[in-house]
C-alpha positions in Angstrom: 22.7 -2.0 -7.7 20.2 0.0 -9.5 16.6 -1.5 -9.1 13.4 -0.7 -10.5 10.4 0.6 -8.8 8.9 -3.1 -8.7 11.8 -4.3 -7.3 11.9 -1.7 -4.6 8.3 -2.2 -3.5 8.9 -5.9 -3.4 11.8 -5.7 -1.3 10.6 -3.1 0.9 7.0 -4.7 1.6 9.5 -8.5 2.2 11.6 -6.3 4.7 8.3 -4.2 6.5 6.4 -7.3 7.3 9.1 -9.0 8.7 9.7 -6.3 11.4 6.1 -5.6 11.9 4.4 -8.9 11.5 7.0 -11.3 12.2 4.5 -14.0 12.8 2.8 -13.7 9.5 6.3 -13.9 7.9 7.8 -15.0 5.3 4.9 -13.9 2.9 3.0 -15.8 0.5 2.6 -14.6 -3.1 -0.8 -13.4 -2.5 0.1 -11.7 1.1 3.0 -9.7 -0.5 1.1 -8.6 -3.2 -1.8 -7.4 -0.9 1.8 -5.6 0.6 2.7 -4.0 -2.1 -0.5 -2.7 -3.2 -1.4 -1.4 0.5 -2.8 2.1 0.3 -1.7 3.3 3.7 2.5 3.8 4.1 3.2 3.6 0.4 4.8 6.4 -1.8 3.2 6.0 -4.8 0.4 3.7 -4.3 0.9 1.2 -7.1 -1.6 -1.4 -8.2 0.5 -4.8 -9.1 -0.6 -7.8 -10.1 0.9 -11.4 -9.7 2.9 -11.5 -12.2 5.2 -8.6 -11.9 5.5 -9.4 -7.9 6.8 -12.5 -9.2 9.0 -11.2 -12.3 10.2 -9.1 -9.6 11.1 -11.9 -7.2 13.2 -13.8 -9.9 15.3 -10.9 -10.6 15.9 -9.9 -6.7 16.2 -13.9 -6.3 19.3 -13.7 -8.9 20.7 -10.3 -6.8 20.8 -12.6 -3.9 17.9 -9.8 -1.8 15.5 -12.5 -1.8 15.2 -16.4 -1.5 11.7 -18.8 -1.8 10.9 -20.8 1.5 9.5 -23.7 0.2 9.1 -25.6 4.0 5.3 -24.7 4.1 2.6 -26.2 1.8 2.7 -22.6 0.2 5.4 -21.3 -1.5 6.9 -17.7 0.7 9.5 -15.6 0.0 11.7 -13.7 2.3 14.5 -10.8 1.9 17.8 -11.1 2.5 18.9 -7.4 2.1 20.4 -7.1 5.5 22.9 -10.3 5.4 23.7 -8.7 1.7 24.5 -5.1 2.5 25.5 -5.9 6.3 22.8 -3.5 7.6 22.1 -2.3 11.6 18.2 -2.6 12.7 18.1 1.5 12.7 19.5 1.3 9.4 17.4 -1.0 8.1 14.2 0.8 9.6 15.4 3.7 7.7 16.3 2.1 4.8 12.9 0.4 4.6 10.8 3.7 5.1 12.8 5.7 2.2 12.0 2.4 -0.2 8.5 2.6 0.5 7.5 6.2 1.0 10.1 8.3 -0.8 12.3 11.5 0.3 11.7 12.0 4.0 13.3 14.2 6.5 14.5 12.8 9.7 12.0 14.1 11.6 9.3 12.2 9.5 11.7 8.6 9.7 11.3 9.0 13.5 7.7 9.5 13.6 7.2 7.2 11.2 9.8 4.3 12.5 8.1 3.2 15.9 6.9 0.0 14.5 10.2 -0.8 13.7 12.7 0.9 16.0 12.7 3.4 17.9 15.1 6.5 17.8 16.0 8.8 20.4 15.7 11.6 18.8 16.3 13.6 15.7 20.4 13.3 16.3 20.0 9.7 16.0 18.0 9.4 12.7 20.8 11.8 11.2 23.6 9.2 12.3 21.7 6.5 10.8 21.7 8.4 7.5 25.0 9.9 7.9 26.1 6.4 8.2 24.8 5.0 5.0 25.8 7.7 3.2 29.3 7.6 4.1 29.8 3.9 3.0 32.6 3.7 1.1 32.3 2.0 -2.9 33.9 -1.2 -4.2 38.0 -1.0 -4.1 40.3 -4.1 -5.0 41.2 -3.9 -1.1 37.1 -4.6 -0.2 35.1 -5.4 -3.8 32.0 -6.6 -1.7 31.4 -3.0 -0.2 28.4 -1.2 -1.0 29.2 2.3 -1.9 26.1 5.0 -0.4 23.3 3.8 0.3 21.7 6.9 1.2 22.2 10.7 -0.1 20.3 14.1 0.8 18.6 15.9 -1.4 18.6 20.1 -1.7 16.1 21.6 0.2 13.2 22.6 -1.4 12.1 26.6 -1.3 10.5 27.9 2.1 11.4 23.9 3.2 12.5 23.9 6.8 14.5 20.5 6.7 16.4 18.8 4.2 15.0 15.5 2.7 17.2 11.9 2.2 16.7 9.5 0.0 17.6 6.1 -1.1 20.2 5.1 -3.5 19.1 1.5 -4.5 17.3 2.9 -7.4 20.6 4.6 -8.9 22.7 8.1 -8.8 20.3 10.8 -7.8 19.4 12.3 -10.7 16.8 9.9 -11.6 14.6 10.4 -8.7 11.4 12.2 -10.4 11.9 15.6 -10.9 9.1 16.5 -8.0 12.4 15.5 -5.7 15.0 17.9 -6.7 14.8 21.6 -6.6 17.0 22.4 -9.7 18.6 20.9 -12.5 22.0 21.9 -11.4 21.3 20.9 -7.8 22.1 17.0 -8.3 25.6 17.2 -7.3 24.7 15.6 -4.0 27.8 14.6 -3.2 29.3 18.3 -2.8 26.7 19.5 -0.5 28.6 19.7 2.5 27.1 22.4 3.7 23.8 21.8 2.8 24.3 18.5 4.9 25.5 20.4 7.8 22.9 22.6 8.1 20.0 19.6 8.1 22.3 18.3 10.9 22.2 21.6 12.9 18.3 22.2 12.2 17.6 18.2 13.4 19.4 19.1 16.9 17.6 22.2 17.1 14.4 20.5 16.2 15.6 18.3 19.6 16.4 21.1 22.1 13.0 22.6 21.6 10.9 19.4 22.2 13.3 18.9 25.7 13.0 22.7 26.6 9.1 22.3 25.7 8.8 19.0 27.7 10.6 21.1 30.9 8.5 23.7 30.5 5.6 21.3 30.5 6.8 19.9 34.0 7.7 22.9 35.5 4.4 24.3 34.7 2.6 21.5 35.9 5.0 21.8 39.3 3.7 25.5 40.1 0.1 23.8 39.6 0.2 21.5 41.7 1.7 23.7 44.6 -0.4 25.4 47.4 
């Protein structure tokens, strides 16, 4: 699966209104174009019109990710991305957020996931991504499996976390160049250690807000006493 960024905005507006805004869903034409184009949540801002939302539809309606409803005097449209690829609401909340905003770290998929599921903490998110990255690819034993959905990237200089993204767009290295920190750092797929560390820094990242939350009590505890 290697979709364009048309596609990807298309899906991922179809997949965001229908955890946010489930009464307003499925969308019209106009309604998931006002989606696409929204200026707030969106990694890059794009400014669509009609017809390549709908071009875009057609060729996501032939991958099977979307389907018209055509019960309603209005023809909508609706994603079917998590019957296709068998995906878990936290995944899909995270898979949603890297399709519309681009490389994040886990810290900013928690912050930025309340509206549609919330997460623990840091150790969470990075199980969520560990999990999509670790799907396995298309065998003769299982030919419908997905391969990784998910991969992350090398840490960018003086960066404190690592960054994921998504891999419905293709391999890696065509995310724009602003996404990887060199040429020969593409090889995501060998960056064990790279991975590990992201995972030790997201537990850290958790330990502090509970010791900083205890502190917080215990402080307000001496307060309070006579």
């Amino acid at each position: 699966m290697q979709l364009d960024q048309i596609q990807l905005r298309v899906l991922g507006a179809l997949i965001e209104k229908e955890i946010t805004t489930p009464e307003n869903y499925p969308l019209s034409l106009n309604a998931l174009l006002n989606a696409c184009n929204q200026r707030s949540s969106r990694d890059p801002v794009l400014d669509l019109d009609e017809e390549a939302v709908r071009q875009a539809l057609h060729s996501l309606e032939d991958l099977g990710l979307t389907a018209p409803n055509r019960d309603a005097r209005v023809p909508k449209y609706e994603h079917r991305i998590r019957t296709v690829l068998n995906l878990r609401r936290d995944e899909t909340a995270v898979l949603c957020l890297l399709i519309l905003r681009g490389p994040q770290t886990p810290g900013e998929l928690r912050s930025r996931a309340d509206r549609m599921y919330t997460f623990d903490d840091l150790a969470a998110v990075v199980a969520t991504l560990d999990r999509l990255a670790a799907r396995p690819a298309p065998s003769d034993s299982d030919p419908t499996a997905t391969g990784p959905l998910t991969a992350i990237l090398p840490r960018q200089p003086g960066a404190r976390e690592a960054r994921y993204a998504h891999l419905l767009g293709g391999p890696i290295e065509s995310l724009p160049q602003r996404y990887t920190a060199t040429p020969a750092a593409t090889d995501i797929s060998s960056s064990s250690t790279t991975h590990r560390i992201a995972e030790l820094e997201a537990q850290v990242a958790a330990l502090q807000s509970l010791v900083q939350s205890l502190s917080a009590r215990v402080e307000a505890l001496e307060t309070s006493t006579p």
